[in-house]
C-alpha positions in Angstrom: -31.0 -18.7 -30.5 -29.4 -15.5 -28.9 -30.8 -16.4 -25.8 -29.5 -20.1 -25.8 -26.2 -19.3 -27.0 -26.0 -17.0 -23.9 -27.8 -19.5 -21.2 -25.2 -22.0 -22.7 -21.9 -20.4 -22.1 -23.3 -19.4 -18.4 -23.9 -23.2 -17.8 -20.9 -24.1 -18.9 -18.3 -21.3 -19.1 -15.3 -23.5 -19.0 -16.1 -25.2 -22.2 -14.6 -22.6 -24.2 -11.4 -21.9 -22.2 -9.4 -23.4 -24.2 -10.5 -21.3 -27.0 -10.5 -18.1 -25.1 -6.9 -18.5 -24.4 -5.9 -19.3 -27.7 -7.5 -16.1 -28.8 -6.5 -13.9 -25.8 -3.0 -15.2 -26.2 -2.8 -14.8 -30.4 -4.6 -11.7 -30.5 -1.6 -10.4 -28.1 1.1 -11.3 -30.2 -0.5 -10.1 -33.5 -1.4 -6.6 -31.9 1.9 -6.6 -30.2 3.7 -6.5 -33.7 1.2 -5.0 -35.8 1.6 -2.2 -33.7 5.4 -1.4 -35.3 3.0 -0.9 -38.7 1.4 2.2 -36.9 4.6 3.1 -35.3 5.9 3.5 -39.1 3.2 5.8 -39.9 2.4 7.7 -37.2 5.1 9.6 -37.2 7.7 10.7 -39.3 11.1 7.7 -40.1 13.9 7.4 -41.8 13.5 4.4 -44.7 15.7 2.2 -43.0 13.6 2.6 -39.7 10.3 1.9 -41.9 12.0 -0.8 -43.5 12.8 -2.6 -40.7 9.5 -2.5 -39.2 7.2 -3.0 -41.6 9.8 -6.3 -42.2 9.5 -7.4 -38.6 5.5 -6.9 -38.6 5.1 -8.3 -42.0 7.2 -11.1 -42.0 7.3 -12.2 -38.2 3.9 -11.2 -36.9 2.6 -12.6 -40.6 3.2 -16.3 -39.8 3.0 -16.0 -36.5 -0.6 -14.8 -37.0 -0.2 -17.9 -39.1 0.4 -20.1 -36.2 -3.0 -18.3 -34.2 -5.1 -19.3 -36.7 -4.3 -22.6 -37.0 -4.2 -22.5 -32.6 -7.8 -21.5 -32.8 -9.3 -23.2 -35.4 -7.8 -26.7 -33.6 -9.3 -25.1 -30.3 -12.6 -24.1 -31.4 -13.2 -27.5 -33.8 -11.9 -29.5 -30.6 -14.6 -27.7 -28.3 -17.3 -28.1 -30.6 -16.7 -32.3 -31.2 -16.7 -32.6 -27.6 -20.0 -31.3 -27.5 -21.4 -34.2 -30.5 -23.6 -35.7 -27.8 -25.3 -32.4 -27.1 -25.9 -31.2 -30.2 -26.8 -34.7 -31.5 -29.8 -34.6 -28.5 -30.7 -31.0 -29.6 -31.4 -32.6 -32.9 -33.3 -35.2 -31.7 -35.3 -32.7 -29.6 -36.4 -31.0 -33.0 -33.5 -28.4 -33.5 -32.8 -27.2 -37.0 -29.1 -27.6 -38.8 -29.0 -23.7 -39.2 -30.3 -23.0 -35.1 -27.5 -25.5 -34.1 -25.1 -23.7 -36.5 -26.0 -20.5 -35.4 -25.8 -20.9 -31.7 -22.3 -22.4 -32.0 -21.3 -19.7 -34.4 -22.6 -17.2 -32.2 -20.9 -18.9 -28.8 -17.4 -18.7 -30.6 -18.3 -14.3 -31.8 -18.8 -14.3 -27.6 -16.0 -16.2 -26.5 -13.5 -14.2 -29.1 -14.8 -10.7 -28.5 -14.2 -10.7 -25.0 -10.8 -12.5 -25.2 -9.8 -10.4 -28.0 -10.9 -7.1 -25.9 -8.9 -8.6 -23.1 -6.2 -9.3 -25.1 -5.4 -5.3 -25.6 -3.8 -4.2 -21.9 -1.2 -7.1 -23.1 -0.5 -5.9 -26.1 0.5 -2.4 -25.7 3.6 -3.0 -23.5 4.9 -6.2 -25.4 4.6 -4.2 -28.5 6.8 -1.5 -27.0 9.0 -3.9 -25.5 10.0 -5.0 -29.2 10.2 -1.3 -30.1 12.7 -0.8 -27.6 14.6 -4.4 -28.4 14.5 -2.3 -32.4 16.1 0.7 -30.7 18.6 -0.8 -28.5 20.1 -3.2 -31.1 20.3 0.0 -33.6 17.9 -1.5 -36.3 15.5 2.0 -35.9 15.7 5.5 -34.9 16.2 5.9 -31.1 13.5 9.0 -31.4 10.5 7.0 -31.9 7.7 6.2 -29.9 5.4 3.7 -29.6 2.5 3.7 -31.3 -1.0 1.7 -31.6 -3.5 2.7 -34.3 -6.0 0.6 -36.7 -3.4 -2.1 -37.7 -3.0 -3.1 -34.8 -6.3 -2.8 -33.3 -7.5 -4.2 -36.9 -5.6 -7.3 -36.8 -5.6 -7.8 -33.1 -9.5 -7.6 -32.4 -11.1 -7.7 -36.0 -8.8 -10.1 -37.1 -9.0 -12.5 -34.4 -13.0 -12.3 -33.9 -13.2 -12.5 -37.7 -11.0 -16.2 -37.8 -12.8 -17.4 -34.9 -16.0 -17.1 -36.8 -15.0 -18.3 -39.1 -13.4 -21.4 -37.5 -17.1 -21.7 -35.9 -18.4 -21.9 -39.2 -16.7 -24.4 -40.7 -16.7 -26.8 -38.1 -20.7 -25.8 -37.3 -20.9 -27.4 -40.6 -19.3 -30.5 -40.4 -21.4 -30.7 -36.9 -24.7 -30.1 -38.4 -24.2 -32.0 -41.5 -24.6 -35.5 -39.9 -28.0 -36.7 -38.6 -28.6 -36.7 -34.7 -27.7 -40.9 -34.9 -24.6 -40.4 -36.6 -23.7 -37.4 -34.3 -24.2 -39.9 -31.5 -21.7 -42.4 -32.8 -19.3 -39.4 -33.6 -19.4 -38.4 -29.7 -18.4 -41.8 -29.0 -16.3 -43.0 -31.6 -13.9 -40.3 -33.8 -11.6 -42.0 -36.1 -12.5 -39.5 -39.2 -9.8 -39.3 -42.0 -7.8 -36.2 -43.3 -10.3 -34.4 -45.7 -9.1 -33.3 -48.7 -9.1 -29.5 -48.3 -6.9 -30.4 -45.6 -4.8 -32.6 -47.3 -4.1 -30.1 -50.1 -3.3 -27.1 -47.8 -1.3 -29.8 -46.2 0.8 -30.0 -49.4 0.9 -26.3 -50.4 2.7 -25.7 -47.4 5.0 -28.3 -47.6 5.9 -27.2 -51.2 6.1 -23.5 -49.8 8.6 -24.7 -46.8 10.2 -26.8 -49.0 11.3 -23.8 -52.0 12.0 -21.8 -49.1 14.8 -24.0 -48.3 16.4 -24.4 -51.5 16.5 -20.9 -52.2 18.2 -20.5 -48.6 20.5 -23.8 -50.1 21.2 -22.1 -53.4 20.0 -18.4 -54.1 21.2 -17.2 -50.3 24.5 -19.4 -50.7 27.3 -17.2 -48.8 24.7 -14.2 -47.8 25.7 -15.0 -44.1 23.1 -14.4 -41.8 20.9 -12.8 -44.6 19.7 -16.3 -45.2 17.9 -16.8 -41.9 15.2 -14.4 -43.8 14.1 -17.4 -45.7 15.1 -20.4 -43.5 12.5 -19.3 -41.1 9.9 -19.7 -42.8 10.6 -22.5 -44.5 10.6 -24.5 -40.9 7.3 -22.7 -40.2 5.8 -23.8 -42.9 7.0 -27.4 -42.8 5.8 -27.3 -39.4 2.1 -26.1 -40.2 1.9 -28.6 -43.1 2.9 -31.5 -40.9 0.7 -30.3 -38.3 -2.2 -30.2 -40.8 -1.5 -34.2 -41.3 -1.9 -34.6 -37.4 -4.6 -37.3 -37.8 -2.7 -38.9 -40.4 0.4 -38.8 -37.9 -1.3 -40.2 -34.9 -2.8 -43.2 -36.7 0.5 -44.2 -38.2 1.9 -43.9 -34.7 -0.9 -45.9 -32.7 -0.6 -48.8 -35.5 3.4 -48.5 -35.1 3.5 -48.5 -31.1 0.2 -49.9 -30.2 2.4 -53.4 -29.9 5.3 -51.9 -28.3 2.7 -50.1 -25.5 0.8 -53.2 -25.2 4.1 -55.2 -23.7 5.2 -52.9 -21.8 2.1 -51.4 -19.9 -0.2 -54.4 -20.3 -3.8 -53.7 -20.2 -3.2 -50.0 -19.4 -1.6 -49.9 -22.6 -4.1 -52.2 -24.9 -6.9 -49.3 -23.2 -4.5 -47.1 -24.5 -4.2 -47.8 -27.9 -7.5 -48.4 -28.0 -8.2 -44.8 -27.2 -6.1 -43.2 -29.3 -7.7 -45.3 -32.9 -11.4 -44.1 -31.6 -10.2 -40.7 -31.6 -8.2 -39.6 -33.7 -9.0 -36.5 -34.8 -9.5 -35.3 -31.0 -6.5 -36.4 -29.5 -4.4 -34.9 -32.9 -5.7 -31.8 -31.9 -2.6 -32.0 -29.2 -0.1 -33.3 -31.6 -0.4 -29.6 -33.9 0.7 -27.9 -30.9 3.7 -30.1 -30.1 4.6 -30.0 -34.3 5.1 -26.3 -34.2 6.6 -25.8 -31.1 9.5 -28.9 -31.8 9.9 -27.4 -35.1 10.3 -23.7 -34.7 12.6 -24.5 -31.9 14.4 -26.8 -33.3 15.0 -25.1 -36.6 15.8 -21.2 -35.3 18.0 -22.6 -32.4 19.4 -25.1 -34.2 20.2 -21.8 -36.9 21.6 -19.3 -34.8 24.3 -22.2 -33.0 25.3 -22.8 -36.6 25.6 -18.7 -36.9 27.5 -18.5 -33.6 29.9 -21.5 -34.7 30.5 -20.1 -38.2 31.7 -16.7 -36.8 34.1 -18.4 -34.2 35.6 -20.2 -37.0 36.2 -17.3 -39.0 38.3 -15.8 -36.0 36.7 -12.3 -35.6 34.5 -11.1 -32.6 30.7 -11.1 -33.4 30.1 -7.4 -34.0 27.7 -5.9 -31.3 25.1 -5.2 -34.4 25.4 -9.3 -35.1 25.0 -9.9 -31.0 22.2 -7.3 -30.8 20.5 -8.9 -33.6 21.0 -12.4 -32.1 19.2 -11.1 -29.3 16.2 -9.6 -30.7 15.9 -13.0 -32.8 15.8 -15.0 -29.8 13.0 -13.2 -28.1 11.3 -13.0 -31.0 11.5 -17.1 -31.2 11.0 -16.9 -28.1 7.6 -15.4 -28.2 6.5 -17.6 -31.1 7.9 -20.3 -29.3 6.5 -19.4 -26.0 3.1 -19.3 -27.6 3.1 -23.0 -29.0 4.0 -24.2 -25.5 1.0 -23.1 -23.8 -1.2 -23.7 -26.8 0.2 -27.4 -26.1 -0.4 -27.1 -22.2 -4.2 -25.6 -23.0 -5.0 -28.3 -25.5 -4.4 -31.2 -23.6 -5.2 -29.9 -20.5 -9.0 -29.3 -22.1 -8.8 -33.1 -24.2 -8.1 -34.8 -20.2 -9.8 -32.7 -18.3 -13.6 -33.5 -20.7 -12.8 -37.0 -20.6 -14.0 -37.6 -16.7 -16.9 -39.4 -18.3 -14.9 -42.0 -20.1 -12.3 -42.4 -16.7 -15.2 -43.3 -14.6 -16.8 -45.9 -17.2 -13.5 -47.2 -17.5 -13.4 -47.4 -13.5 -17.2 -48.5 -13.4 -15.8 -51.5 -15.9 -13.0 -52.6 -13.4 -10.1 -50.5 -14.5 -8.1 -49.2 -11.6 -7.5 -45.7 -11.0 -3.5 -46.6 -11.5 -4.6 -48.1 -14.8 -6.4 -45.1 -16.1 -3.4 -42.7 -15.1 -1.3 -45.4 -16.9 -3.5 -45.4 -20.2 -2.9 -41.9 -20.3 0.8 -41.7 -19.8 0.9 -43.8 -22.9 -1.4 -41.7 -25.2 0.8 -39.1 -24.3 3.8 -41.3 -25.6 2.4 -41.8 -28.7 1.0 -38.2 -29.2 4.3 -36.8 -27.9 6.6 -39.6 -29.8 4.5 -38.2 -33.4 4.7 -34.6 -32.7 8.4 -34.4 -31.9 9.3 -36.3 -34.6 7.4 -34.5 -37.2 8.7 -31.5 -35.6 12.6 -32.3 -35.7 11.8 -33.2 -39.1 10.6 -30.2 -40.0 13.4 -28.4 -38.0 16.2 -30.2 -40.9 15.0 -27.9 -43.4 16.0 -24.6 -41.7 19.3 -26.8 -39.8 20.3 -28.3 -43.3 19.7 -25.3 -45.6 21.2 -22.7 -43.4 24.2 -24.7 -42.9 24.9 -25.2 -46.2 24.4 -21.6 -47.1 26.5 -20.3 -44.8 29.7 -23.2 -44.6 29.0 -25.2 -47.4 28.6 -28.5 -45.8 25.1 -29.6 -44.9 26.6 -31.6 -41.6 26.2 -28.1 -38.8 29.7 -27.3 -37.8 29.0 -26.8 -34.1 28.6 -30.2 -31.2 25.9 -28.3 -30.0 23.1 -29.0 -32.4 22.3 -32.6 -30.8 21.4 -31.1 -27.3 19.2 -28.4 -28.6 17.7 -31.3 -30.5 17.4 -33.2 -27.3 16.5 -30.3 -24.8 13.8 -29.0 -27.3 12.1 -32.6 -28.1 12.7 -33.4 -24.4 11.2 -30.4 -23.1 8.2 -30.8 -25.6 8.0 -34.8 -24.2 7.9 -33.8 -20.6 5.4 -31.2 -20.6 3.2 -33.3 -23.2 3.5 -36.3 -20.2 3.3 -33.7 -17.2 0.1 -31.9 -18.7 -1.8 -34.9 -19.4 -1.1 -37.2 -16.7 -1.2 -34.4 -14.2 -4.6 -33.3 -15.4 -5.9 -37.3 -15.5 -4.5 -37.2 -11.6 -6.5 -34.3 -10.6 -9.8 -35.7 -12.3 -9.9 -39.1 -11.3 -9.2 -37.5 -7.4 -11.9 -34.7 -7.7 -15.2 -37.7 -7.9 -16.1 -41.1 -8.2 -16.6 -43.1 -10.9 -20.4 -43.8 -10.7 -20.3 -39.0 -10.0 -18.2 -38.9 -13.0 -20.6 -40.8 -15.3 -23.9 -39.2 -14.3 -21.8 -35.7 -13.6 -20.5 -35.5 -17.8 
């Protein structure tokens, strides 16, 4: 199987791209921070220096290696369902459950290693551009140095090969637990429910957001911006348990604006619809990405406006600790954040980008190429329409908490909240439309219909 597994990823390197850069990108940002643990230890600090790093690698690069693994188990399960048909005809052909399992397991150990190794000339100078952001803002000694040892290299590389596989392994399982005719109607036809592992993690993490934000309503009541400690994770983890609920989302969406679509766009939007009910589970894949990204920045913007406005009403210039802090808070978003939007970009560029087959049947059945391109701008309405509003939903419970913590009143004191609403969901919106329709343009340009059937 070694030598399939190999002969596979040659023929068809691009299959796992979106994998690879879910992994190259997450293993950056988890070495990048797990680096401040070996800073702490490699040399000698003073306990508030230690403090604060092992806080901001703990804490921070803990859910945000939160957010990688749920990036790359969505990529990794979304490569291997696109590949049903195959391994339903390597079945048929006489292949074993466990050689099927085995060579996809082994594809993802591959594709991970060398994106993880890659991932390691990126790491070392964004984990010292945090140290410095540390230093400058006066939250560590100015004497250290940065440092990159086994936690780092441990989390980054180990820790990303080690999810990956495991990913693999789990959805290997699901792949090579239905016989080679019921694969063959999976590859066609994907409207599988929420499972209820994944309806139960689902709920732990809403339960875990969800005490996060009374005890930033209640316990962190008038801590200032001590509170932000625990209203940040309580968006995250809102976010990742309404992510996990994706499918759920995007059926109750279709069935909600599969009428709406159907006026407006005609057929276009009756294929559409259509579409989006046979695959659930694959085109969900893009709504996770679009969760977190609405909700993280929705919910730490959204925080630090109510921060800004609270000080300005109080009538006293932000110290330059509290506007150095600020800073480092918004990069550090920022690189959470930044994360989540190409995640969203590389997931739906790989969902549009596999489905040449299906534009040129479409075409071959009369559809016009302006109908196809239409279809697809309204998937992405519905997918987009779902994820931002699970995602400003999931935003309130850092907004609302944090508000009432630190003014009393659970209405934010500032005008601006609204337009980060807007710019964030409106951001997310456009680049969900521009990535998908964008990517449907370029494949519906580069062949035919009949080369695009007989090509997939």
């Amino acid at each position: 199987m070694l030598t399939l597994t190999l002969a596979s990823l040659r023929r068809r390197p691009t299959r796992y791209l979106a994998s690879f850069v879910a992994v190259l990108l997450g293993a950056t940002m988890v070495m990048a921070f797990g680096s401040l643990l070996d800073t702490a230890g490699a040399q000698p600090v003073s306990a508030q220096s230690r403090d604060t790093l092992e806080t901001m690698a703990l804490v921070v690069g803990g859910w945000g290696q939160l957010l990688v693994v749920f990036a790359v188990t969505s990529t990794l399960g979304l490569a291997v369902r696109q590949r049903a048909r195959e391994l339903a005809l390597l079945k048929n052909v006489g292949a074993t459950p466990r050689q099927i399992g085995a060579m996809v397991v082994g594809e993802a150990f591959v594709v991970s290693l060398l994106a993880a190794a890659l991932a390691v000339p990126f790491a070392l100078p964004l984990g010292g551009w945090i140290l410095d952001l540390l230093i400058d803002s006066g939250q560590v000694d100015e004497a250290l140095s940065h440092s990159v040892g086994p936690v780092a290299l441990g989390q980054g590389v180990g820790g990303s090969v080690l999810m990956a596989v495991v990913a693999a392994l789990l959805t290997a399982r699901r792949a090579t637990g239905l016989t080679a005719a019921s694969a063959l109607a999976d590859a066609q036809y994907d409207t599988g429910r929420t499972g209820r592992a994944r309806a139960v993690a689902a709920a732990l993490f809403l339960l875990v957001g969800t005490g996060l934000a009374v005890t930033t309503a209640t316990a962190l009541r008038d801590e200032g911006a001590d509170a932000q400690a625990a209203a940040g994770p309580a968006v995250i983890a809102v976010s990742v348990g309404l992510a996990l609920l994706a499918p759920a989302l995007t059926r109750f969406g279709a069935a909600l604006l599969g009428r709406p679509l159907s006026l407006l766009c005609g057929a276009a939007g009756q294929l559409a619809v259509c579409g989006v009910r046979h695959r659930i589970r694959r085109l969900s894949a893009a709504v996770l990405p679009i969760v977190l990204f609405t909700g993280v920045g929705t919910g730490t913007l959204g925080m630090q406006v109510v921060e800004n406005a609270a000080i300005a009403d109080e009538g006293v210039l932000k110290p330059v600790d509290q506007r150095n802090l600020e800073t480092l808070n918004l990069v550090v978003i920022g690189i959470v954040a930044a994360f989540c939007c190409v995640m969203l970009i590389n997931t739906l560029v790989s969902l549009t980008t596999f489905r040449a087959r299906e534009f040129g049947q479409q075409r071959l059945a009369g559809a016009t190429p302006r109908q196809v391109r239409t279809a697809v701008g309204a998937e992405a309405a519905v997918l987009s329409l779902v994820g931002v509003a699970a995602g400003a939903f999931a935003g309130l419970f850092a907004l609302i908490p944090y508000s009432v913590s630190r003014t009393g009143s659970a209405v934010p004191n500032s005008a601006a909240v609204p337009w980060i609403w807007l710019g964030v969901t409106g951001f997310a919106t456009l680049l969900t439309f521009a990535a998908s329709w964008g990517t449907a343009r370029r494949v519906l340009r580069r062949s035919t219909a009949t080369e695009a059937v007989l090509a997939a």
